[in-house]
N, C-alpha and C positions, 0 to 999 in steps of 0.2 A: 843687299837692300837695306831701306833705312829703318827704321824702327817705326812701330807707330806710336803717335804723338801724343798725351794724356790726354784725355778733355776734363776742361773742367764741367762743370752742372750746377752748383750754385755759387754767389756772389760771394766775391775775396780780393783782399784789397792788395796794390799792388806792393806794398814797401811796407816793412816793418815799422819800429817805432824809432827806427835810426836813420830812418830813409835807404835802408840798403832793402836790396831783391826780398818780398817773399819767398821761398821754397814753393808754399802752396799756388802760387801764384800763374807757376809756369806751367803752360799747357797751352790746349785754345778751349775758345768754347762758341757755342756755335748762337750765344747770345750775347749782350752786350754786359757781362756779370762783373767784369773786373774794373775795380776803382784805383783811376792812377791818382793817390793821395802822396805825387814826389814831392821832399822835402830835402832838406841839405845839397849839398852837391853845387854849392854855389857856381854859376859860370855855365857847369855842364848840363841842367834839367836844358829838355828842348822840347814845345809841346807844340802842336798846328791843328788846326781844321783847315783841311781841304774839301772840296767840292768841285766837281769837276759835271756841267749837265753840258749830254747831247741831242742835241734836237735835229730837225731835219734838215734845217739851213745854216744851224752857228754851234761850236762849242764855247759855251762861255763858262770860267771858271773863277773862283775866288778863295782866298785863302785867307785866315785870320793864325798868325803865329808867333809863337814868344819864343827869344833866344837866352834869355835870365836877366841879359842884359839889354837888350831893345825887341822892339815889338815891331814885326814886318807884316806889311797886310798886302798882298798884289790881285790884281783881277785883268785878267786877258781873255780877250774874242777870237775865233777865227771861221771867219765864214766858207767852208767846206768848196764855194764853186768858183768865189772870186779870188779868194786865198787870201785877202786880207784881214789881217791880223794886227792886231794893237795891246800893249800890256802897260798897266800902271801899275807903280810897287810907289808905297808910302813906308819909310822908317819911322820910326820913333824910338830915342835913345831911353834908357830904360824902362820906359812902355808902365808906367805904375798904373793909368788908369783901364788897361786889356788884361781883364782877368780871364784866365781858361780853365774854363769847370774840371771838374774831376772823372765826371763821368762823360758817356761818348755821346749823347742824344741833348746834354745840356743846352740852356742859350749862352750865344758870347758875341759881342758887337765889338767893332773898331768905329769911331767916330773921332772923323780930325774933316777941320775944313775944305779939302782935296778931295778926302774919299770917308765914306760911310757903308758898313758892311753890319748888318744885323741880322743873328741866325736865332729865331724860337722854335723850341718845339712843342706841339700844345693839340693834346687828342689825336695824337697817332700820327701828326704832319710836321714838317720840318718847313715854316715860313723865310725863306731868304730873299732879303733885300738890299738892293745895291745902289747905292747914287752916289756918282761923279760930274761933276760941275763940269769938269773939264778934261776928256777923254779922248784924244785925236782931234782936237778945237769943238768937240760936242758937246755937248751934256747925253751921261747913260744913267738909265733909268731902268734897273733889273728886278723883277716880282717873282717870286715862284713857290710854289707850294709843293712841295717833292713827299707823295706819299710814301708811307712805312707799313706795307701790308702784313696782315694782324700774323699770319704764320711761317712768315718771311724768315730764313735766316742766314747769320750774318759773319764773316772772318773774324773771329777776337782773339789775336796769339800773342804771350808774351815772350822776344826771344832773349836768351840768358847768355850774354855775353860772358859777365861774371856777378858776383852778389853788386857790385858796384857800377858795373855800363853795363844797360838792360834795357828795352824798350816793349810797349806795349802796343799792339795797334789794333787798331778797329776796321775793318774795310766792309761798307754797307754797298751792295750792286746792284744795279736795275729794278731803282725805283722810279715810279710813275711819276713824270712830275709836269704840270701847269704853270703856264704864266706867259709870260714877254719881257722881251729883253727891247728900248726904245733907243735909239743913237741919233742925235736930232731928230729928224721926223722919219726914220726908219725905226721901222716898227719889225719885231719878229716874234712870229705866237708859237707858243708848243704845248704840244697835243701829249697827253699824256701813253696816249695808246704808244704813240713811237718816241715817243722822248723820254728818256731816264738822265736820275740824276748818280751820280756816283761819291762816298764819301771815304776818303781818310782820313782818319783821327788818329795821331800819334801824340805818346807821352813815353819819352825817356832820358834817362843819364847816358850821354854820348861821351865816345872820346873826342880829342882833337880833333883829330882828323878821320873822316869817312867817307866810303863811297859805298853806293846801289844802283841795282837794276831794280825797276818797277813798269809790269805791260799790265796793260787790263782793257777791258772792254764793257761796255752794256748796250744790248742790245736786242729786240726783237729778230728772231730768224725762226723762221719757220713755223708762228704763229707763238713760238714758246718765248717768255723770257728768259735772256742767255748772260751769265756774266764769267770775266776771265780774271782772275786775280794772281799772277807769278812773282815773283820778288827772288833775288840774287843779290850775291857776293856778302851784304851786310849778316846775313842769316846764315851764311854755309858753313856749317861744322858745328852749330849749336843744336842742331838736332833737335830743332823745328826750323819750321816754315809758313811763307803766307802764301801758298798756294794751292787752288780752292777754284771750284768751276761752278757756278750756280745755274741749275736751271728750273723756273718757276718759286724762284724764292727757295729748292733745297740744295742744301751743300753736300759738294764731294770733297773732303779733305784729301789734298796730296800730301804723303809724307818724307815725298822724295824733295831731294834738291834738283833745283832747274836751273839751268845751263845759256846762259845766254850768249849766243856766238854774232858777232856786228862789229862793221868796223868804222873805230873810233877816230879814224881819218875822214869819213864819209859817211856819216850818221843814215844818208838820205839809201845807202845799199841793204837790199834785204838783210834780215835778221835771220838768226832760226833763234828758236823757245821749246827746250827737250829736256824732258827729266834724264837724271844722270846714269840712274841705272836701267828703265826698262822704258817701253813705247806706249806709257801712259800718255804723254804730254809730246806731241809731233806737233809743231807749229812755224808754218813761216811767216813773218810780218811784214809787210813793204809798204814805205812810207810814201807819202806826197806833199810832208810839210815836215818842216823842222824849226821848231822853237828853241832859240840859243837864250839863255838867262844868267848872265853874270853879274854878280854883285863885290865887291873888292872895296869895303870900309873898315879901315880900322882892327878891329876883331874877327871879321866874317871875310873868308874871301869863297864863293861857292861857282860854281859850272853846273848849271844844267843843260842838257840835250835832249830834249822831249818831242820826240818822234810822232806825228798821225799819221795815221795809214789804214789797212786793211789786214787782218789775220785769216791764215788758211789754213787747213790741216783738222786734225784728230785729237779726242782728248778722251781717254775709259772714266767712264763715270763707275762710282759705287756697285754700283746692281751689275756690271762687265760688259754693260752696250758703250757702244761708240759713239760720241760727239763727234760730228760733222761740221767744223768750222767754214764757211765759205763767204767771204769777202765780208767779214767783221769790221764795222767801223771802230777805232781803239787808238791808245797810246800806248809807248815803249820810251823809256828815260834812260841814260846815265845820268848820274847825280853825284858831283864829287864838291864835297864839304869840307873846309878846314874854319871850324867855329866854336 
């Protein structure tokens, strides 16, 4: 078995004064305590806010992200019954005026004439808003107001590559969120009770080249709030992890590594999602859509496979009762990076 993973409990920044790994830094914690203050590393710092809200008719997502060297911002739909789906990515070569806070709850806006993405957070809520002029020959128009319930908590793991490629992430799960997403004159409302929003926040020194698995889910089952957070291959053998089951806002940290078994000929064939050593984590995932994202400029050449679907199976929480996984609306990625 694996070890279990430090936590941390109060606020510690993530890099020294050279920009290399703190020591204190590494752990998780189960609030948002660590400040990624990366410095040096020219080329290699890599930082993003994701966002990713489900609602009962669309998943719409947006992302604000810095590569050292240009600043990517994409936002993609996909309406669950029609299966239409649409993504815009905006580059910007070295991005000087997309600054990305330090900390995980901060604001940070993309604003170019194509696309406008602004994320506040103010008394406890995360304001996001989205307008595209020109979106599939539309205009989009996204409002949302994604609550952060006051005893809520949240994945913050730093994994330790070495003092020099380290990364930090944040994963915030099944928050309540309000608003409308408008695509010319379609309109689509969500109701907080069944729509969460989902966030990642990463800040690290990467290498060249990498790849990951990333599945998660949010979602209402069974009256409870449910969320699924797994991650592979980038994290295995560093001894932590960012996986983590939340249910009603509390977390079960897994300290094992999870296994993600799919194949990379046919994204669209079941998954399994299983911890390594024991039957904490039994999951199978079976998609119905598949999002292919290649980017190939210059510096960046990346593949994503971002899988929607359904998760089924078992997962042991904390206290040794069993999660009952059944037909979980969710995503599953491979992600391979050379940047």
């Amino acid at each position: 078995m694996q070890h279990a993973e430090r936590e941390i409990t109060e606020p510690v920044a993530l890099c020294d004064n050279k920009g290399l790994l703190n020591p204190e830094a590494i752990g998780f914690a189960r609030q948002p305590f660590i400040q990624s203050n990366l410095k040096n590393h020219f080329m290699r710092k890599k930082k993003w806010n994701y966002w990713c809200v489900y609602g009962e008719d669309l998943l719409f997502s947006a992302t604000i992200s810095h590569l050292d060297y240009a600043a990517v911002c994409f936002v993609y739909i996909l309406n669950y019954e029609t299966q239409r789906f649409y993504e815009k990515q905006i580059t910007i070569p070295i991005g000087r005026n997309v600054k990305m806070p330090e900390n995980v709850l901060d604001g940070v806006k993309f604003v170019n004439d194509n696309l406008t993405v602004q994320i506040i957070h103010i008394q406890g809520e995360t304001h996001l808003s989205v307008t595209i002029p020109d979106f599939d020959n539309e205009v989009l128009h996204a409002d949302f107001h994604i609550g952060h319930p006051i005893n809520d908590e949240s994945l913050n793991v730093v994994i330790p590559r070495s003092r020099d490629v380290f990364q930090f992430t944040a994963k915030h799960h099944s928050l309540p969120t309000s608003g409308f997403v408008k695509i010319g004159d379609k309109r689509y409302d969500f109701n907080p009770d069944y729509s969460f929003a989902v966030l990642d926040y990463g800040r690290g020194i990467w290498p060249r080249k990498a790849e990951w698995n990333w599945a998660m889910a949010s979602q209402r089952l069974g009256g409870r709030r449910i969320g699924l957070n797994f991650g592979g291959k980038w994290t295995d053998g560093t001894g932590m992890t960012e996986n983590a089951v939340f249910v009603d806002g509390l977390m079960t940290k897994i300290h094992e590594d999870v296994l993600f078994t799919y194949d990379n000929k046919n994204f669209m064939m079941p998954w399994k999602i299983r911890t390594k050593f024991s039957d904490t984590v039994n999951i199978t995932f079976t998609p119905f859509f598949e999002r292919v994202s290649m980017t190939n400029v210059r510096l960046v050449r990346t593949e994503v496979h971002q899988v929607v679907g359904y998760f089924n199976g078992t997962v042991r929480l904390h206290d040794g009762s069993t999660l009952q996984i059944r037909n979980m609306l969710g995503t599953s990625e491979e992600h391979i990076a050379k940047w």
